[in-house]
C-alpha positions as CSV (number, residue, x, y, z in Angstrom):
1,X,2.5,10.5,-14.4
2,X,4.7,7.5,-14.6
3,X,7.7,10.3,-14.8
4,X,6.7,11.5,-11.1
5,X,6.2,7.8,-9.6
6,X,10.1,7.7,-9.9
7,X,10.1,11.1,-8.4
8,X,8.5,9.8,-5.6
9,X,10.3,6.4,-5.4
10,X,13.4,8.4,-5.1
11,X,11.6,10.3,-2.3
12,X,10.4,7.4,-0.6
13,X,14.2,5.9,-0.6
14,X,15.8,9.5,0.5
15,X,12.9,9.6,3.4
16,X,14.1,6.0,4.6
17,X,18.0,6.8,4.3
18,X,17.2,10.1,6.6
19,X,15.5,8.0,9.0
20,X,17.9,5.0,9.1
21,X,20.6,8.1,9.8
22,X,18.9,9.3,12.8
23,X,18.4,5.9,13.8
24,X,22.0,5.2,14.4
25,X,23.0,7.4,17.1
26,X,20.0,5.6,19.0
27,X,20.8,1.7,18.6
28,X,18.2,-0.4,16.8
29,X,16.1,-1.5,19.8
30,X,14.5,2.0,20.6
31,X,10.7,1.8,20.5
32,X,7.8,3.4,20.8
33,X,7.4,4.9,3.2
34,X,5.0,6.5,-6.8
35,X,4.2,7.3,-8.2
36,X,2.3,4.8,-9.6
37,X,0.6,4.0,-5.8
38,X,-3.2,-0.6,1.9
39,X,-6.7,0.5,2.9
40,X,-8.8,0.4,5.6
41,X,-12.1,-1.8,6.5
42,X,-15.4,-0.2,4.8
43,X,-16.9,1.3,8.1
44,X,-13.7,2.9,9.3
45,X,-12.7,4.8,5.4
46,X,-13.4,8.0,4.4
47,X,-14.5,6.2,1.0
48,X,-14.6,7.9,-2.1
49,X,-17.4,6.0,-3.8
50,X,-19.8,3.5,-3.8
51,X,-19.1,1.1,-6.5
52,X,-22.6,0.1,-8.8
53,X,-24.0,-2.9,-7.3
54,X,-25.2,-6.2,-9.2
55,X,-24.2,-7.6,-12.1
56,X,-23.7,-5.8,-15.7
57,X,-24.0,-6.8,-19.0
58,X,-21.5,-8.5,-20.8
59,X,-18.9,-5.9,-22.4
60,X,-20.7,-2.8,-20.4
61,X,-17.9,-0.5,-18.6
62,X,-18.4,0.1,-14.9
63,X,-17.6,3.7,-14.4
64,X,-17.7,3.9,-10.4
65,X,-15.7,2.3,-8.1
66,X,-15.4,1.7,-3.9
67,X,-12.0,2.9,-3.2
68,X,-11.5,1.4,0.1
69,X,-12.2,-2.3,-0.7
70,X,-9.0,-2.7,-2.3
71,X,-6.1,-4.7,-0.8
72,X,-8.5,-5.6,2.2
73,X,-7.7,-8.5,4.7
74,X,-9.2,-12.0,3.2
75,X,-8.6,-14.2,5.6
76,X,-8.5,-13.8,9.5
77,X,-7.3,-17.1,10.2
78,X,-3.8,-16.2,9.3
79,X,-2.2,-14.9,12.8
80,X,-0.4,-12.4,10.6
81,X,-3.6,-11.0,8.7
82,X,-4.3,-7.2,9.5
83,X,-2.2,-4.2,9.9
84,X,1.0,-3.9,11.9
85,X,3.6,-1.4,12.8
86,X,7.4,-1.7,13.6
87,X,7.8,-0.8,17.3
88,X,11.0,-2.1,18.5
89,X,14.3,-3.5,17.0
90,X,14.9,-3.3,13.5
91,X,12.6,-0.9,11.3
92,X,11.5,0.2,14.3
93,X,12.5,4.2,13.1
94,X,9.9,3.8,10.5
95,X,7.2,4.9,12.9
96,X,5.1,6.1,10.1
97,X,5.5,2.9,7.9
98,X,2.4,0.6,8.0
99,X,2.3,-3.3,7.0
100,X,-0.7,-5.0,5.9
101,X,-1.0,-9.1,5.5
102,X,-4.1,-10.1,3.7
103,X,-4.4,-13.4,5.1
104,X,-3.8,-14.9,1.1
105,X,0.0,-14.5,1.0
106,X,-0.3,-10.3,-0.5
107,X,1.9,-8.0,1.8
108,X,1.3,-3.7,1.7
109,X,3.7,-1.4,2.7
110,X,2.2,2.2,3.3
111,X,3.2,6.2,4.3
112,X,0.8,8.5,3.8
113,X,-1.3,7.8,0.7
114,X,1.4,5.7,-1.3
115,X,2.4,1.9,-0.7
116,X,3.8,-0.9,-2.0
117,X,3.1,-4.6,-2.9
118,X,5.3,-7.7,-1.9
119,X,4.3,-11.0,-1.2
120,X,4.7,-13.1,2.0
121,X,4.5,-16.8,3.2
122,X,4.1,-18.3,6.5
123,X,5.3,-22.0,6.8
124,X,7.6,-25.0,8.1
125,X,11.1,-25.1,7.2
126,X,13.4,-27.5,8.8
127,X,10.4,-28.4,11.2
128,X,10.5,-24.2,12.3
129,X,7.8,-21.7,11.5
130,X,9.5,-19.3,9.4
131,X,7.3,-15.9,8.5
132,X,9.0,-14.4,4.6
133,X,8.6,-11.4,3.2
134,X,10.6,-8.7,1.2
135,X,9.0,-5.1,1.5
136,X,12.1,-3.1,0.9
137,X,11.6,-1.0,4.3
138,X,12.0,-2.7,7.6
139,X,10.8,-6.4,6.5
140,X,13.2,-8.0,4.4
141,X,14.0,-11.8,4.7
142,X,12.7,-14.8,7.0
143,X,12.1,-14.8,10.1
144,X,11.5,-17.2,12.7
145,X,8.8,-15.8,15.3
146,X,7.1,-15.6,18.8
147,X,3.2,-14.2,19.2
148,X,2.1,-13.0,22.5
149,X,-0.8,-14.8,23.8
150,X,-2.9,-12.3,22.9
151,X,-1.7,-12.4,19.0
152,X,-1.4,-8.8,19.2
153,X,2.5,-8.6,19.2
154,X,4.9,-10.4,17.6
155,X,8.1,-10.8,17.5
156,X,10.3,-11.3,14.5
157,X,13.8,-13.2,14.4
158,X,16.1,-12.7,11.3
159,X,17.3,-16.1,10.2
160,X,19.9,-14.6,8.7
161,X,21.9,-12.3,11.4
162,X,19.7,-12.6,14.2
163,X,18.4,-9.2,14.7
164,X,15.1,-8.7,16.0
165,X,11.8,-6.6,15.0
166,X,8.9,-6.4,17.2
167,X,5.2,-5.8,15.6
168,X,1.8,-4.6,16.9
169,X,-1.1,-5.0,15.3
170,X,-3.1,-1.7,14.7
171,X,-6.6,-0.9,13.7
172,X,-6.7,-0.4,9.9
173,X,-5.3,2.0,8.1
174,X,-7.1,3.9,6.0
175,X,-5.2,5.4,3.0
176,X,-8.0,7.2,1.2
177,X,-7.9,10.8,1.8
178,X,-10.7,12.7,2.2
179,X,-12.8,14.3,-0.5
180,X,-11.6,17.9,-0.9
181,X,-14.5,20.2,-1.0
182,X,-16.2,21.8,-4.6
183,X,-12.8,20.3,-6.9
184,X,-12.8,21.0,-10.4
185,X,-14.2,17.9,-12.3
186,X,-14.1,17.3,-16.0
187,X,-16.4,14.2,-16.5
188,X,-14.4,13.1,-19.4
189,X,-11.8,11.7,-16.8
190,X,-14.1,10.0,-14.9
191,X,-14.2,6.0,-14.9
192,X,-10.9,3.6,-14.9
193,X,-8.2,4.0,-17.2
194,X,-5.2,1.3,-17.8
195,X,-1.7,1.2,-20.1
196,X,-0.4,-2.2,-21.4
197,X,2.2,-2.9,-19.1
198,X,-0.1,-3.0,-15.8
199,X,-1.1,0.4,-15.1
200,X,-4.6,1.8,-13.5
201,X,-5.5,4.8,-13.4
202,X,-9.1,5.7,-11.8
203,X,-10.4,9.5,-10.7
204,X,-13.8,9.8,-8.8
205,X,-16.6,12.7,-9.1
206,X,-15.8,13.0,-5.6
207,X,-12.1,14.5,-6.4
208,X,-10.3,11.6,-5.6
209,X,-8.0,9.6,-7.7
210,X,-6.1,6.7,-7.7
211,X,-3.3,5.3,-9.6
212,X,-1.4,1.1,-9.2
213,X,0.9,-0.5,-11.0
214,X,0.2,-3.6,-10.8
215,X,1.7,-5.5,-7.9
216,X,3.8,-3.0,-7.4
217,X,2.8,0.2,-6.2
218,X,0.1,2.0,-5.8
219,X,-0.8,5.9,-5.0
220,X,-4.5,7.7,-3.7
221,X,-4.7,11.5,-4.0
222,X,-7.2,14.0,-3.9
223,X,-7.4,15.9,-7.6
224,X,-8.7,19.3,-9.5
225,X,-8.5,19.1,-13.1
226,X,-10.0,21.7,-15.8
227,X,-8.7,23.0,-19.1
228,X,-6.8,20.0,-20.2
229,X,-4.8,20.8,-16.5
230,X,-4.8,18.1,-13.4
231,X,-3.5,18.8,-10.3
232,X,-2.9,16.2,-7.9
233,X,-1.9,15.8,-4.3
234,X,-0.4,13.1,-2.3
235,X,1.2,12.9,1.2
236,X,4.1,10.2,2.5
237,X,5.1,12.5,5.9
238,X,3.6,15.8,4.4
239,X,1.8,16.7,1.1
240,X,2.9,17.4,-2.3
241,X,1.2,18.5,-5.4
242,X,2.3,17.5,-8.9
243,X,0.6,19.3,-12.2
244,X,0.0,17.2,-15.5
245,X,-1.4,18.0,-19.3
246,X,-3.9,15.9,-20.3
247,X,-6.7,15.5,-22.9
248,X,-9.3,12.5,-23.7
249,X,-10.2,11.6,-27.0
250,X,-12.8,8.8,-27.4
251,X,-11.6,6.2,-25.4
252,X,-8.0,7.2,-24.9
253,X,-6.2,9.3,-22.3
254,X,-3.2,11.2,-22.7
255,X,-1.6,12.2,-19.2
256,X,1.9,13.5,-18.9
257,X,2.5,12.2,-22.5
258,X,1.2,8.2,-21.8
259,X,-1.8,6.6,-23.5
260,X,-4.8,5.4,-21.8
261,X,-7.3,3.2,-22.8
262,X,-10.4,2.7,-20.7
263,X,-11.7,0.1,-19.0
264,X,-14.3,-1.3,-16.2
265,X,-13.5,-0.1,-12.7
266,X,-14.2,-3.8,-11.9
267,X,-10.4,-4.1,-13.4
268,X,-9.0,-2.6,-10.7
């Protein structure tokens, strides 16, 4: 599991370096990317479960979880808060890249069903408003900024050499893939899972998975698994599968040769 994140991260970085390529005989100002592994509002996801409601006992492991209330928008009163895409200047090649702000100073990156995790801030420096944020693809640095009336567009200025990047916000994005039809279930999987050094694993009776590292990445797939066999796929521009051992004992999982203890879904 944690082997193929690299495999991805390597895929994600190859993906950009292709794009930035084409990019060049264009000029930046034309307009219009785990495996470890933002998501949409409730009403507009294809959510993979409903997470148990109320309150539990002290010590008592939630199994189930709501996939797509994590990394939602928590404040609206941050003009940045929501999801945005690149559509002119720099970064504006990554037409399938998606950014989330969640009001609270967490910034997403997203292709496909993988993202990553940065951190942003939004304040005075030198008496200007400067907008920060490093997210490896497209946004990387301060910025000092101009919203349209309308808050729906805004564009970024690079304190550092000046280019520019203009964003648009978007309705939400919605990163969790749809249920695939009869999948292969062993109920020992089932329920959250988590290493020592930040890592969540979770997999859904509906066939769905999902695996973070801790604010750093984070992946959703769709999953079969039978036999001591998982099969999972994933998409950045188009989908790939990746096959793993794995078997449960008690409350440890072995997946790809890494332990697993498990935990409450209310962990992740």
């Amino acid at each position: 599991m944690k082997r193929s994140s690299l495999k991805i991260l390597c895929a994600a970085l190859s993906l950009v370096t292709a794009l930035s390529l084409t990019a060049c005989g264009t000029g930046n100002n034309t307009g219009s990317e785990s495996k470890q592994e933002t998501t949409a509002a409730p009403e507009t996801t294809q959510a993979a479960t409903q997470q148990t409601s109320g309150t539990t006992p002290s010590g008592e492991i939630v199994t189930e979880a709501d996939l797509s209330k994590l990394f939602t928008v928590k404040s609206a009163e941050d003009p940045f808060a929501g999801d945005w895409q690149i559509t002119d200047g720099t970064g504006s090649q990554l037409e399938h890249f998606y950014y989330r702000f969640d009001g609270s100073g967490t910034a997403y990156i997203s292709v496909g069903t993988i993202g990553y995790i940065g951190t942003y801030t939004n304040e005075k420096q030198d008496g200007k408003d400067v907008f920060t944020t490093q997210l490896m693809f497209g946004l990387d640095g301060s910025y000092t900024y101009a919203f349209s009336e309308d808050k729906k567009t805004v564009t970024l200025t690079n304190t550092a050499d000046k280019s520019t990047s203009t964003m648009k916000k978007i309705e939400s994005v919605d990163l969790v893939p749809k249920a695939p039809e009869s999948p292969e279930i062993d109920e020992a999987l089932l329920g959250a899972w988590k290493d020592e050094n930040g890592a969540y694993l979770y997999f859904d009776k509906s066939g769905v998975s999902f695996e973070e590292q801790k604010g750093i990445n984070f992946f959703y797939y769709t999953y079969s698994a039978k036999d001591g066999s998982i099969t999972q796929t994933y998409s950045m521009l188009e989908e790939s599968t990746d096959t793993y051992t794995y078997s449960v004992e008690g409350n440890t999982l072995t997946l790809n040769d890494y332990a697993y203890s498990r935990c409450s879904a209310e962990e992740l």
